[in-house]
N, C-alpha and C positions, 0 to 999 in steps of 0.2 A: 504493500500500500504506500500511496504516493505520500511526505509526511508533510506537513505544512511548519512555519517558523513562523515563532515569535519573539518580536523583537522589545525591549525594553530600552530606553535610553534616557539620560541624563547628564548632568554635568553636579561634581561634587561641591560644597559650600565652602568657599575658601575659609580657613582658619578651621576647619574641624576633619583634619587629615586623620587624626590619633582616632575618633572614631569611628570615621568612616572605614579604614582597615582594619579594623576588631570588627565590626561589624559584619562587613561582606564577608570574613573566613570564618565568622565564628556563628553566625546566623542565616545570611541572607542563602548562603549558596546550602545547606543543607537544610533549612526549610524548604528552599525549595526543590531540591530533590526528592526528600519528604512528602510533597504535595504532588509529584509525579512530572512537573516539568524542569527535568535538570539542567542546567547550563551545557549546552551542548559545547560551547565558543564564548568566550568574554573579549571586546577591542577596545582599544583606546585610539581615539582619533587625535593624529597627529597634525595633519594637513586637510581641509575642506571642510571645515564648517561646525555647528554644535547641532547639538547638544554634544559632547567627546567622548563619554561612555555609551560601550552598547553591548547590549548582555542578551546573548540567544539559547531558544530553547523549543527543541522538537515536541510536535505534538501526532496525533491522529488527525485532529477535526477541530473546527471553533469550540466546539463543546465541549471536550476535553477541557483546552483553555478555561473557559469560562468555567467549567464547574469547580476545578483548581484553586482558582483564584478566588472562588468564594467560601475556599474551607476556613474554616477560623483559624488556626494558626499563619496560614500564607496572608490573609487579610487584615493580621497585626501584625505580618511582619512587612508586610509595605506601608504598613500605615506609619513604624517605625522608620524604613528608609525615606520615608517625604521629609522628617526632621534633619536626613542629611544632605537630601541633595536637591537642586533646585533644576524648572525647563523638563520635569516628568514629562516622557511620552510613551505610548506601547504602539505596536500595530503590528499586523497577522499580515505572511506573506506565505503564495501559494506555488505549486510550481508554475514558472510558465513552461506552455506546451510546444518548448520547441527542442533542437539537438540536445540528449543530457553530454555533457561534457567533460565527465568525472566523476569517479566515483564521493559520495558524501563522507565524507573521515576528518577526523579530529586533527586542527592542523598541527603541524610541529612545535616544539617550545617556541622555536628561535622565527616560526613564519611570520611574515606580514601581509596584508590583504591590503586589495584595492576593489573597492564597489565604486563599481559604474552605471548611474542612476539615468533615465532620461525620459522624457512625457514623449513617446512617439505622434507623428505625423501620421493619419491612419493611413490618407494613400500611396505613404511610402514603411508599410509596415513589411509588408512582403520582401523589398527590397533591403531592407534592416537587418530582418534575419537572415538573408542569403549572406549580405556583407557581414555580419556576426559572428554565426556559425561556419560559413564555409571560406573565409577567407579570415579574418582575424585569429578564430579559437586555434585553428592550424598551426598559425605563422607563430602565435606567442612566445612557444618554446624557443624560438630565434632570437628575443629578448630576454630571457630571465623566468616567464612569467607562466602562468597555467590557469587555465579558465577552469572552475569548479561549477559552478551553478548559473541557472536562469530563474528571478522568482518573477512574481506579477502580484502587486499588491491588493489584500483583497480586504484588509479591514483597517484604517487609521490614516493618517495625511503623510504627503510625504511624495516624489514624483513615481509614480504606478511603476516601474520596469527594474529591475536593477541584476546585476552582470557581476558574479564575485567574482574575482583572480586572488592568484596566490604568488607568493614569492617566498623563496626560501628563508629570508633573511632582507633588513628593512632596507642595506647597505643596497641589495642586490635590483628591490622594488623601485628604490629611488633614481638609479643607472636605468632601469629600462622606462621609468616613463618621460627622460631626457630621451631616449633614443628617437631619431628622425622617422624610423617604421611606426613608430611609438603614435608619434605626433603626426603624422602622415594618418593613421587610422581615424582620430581625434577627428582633425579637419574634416575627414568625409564624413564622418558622422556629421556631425553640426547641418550638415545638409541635407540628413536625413530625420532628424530629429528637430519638436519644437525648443528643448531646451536639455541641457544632461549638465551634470555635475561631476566629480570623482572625489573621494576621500582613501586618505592614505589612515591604514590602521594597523597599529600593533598589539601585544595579545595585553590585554585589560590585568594577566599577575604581571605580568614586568613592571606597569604601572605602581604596581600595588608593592614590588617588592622596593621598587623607589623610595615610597612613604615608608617602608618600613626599615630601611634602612637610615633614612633622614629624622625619622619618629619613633624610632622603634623603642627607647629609652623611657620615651615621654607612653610609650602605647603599653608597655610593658607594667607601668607604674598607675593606669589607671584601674582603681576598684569595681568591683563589681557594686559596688554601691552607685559610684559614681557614675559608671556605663548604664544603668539603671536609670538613672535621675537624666539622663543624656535620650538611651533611645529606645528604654521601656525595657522591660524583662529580656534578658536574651536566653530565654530557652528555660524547660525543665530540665 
């Protein structure tokens, strides 16, 4: 069965780094495995736009989701991450029904991703995915890069189409969307499309072990009293 993704995203509250890393390792990620949607992928957006965190998670069906999300532990445990992070968004994305272009797997510690978002042109839709899948997804491997998925947005805002690639490494990501085949595919798009975007992301722990290496003293030192008084109970 085909699976659908869901997408969470945010950006963290400056000045409350110490909790928001006790937090996500010590609550948010096994609640919600608990509640049956586990974090399939976590990124942090480096380049193109906010919200900068995005935290994904395989489902079956909308239902699924929604039923999840209203068990009462998942439902106070997000109600605890709004006190940390600000620009909350969710939305459900489905496959689109065109070349699959890789198998779905867990990327590597050290990958970095590029989504490639865009509101197609309907009477050059047809012509999009030829150019996509039969001449881009191909050519990638020439640059660094590998095309993983196609979804189609089916529930929340945000431009309907998006194109995941991968790269082994962010050094490697960064050289191939400099590259002239790179930018040569870009341009044609744009003429095929009414609008597209790209964000560079790397994997949401690197981020995480940042903070905890810059905080980790201060994170180490906070009570459970005081993680209490901050983002409500964390857990039986």
């Amino acid at each position: 069965m085909a699976r659908i993704k869901f997408v969470q995203s945010w950006d963290r509250v400056a000045g409350r780094e110490q909790e928001y890393a006790a937090f996500m390792s010590a609550d948010f990620m096994p609640v919600m495995k608990a509640s049956g949607l586990a974090i399939d992928s976590g990124w942090y957006s480096l380049l193109g736009g906010t919200p900068h965190v995005r935290i994904e998670s395989l489902a079956a069906s909308v239902n699924q989701i929604k039923g999840m999300l209203h068990q009462g532990r998942a439902r106070e445990m997000l109600d605890r991450l709004m006190n940390l992070v600000g620009d909350y968004s969710s939305c459900i994305f489905e496959p689109l029904e065109w070349k699959r272009v890789s198998q779905v797997k867990k990327p590597s510690p050290r990958a970095a991703r590029l989504l490639l978002s865009w509101d197609a042109c309907p009477e050059e839709n047809e012509l999009l995915r030829r150019f996509l899948t039969e001449e881009c997804v191909p050519e990638m491997a020439g640059v660094g890069l590998k095309a993983v998925f196609f979804w189609r947005l089916a529930l929340g805002a945000g431009l309907p189409f998006v194109m995941e690639i991968t790269a082994p490494d962010l050094a490697g990501l960064l050289n191939a969307v400099i590259d002239p085949r790179y930018l040569d595919w870009m341009t044609q798009m744009e003429g095929l499309v009414r609008r597209h975007e790209s964000r560079v992301l790397v994997r949401h722990e690197d981020f995480l072990g940042v903070i905890r290496r810059i905080y980790g003293r201060a994170i180490r030192s906070v009570s459970p009293d005081e993680m209490n008084s901050m983002v409500g109970p964390l857990g039986e």
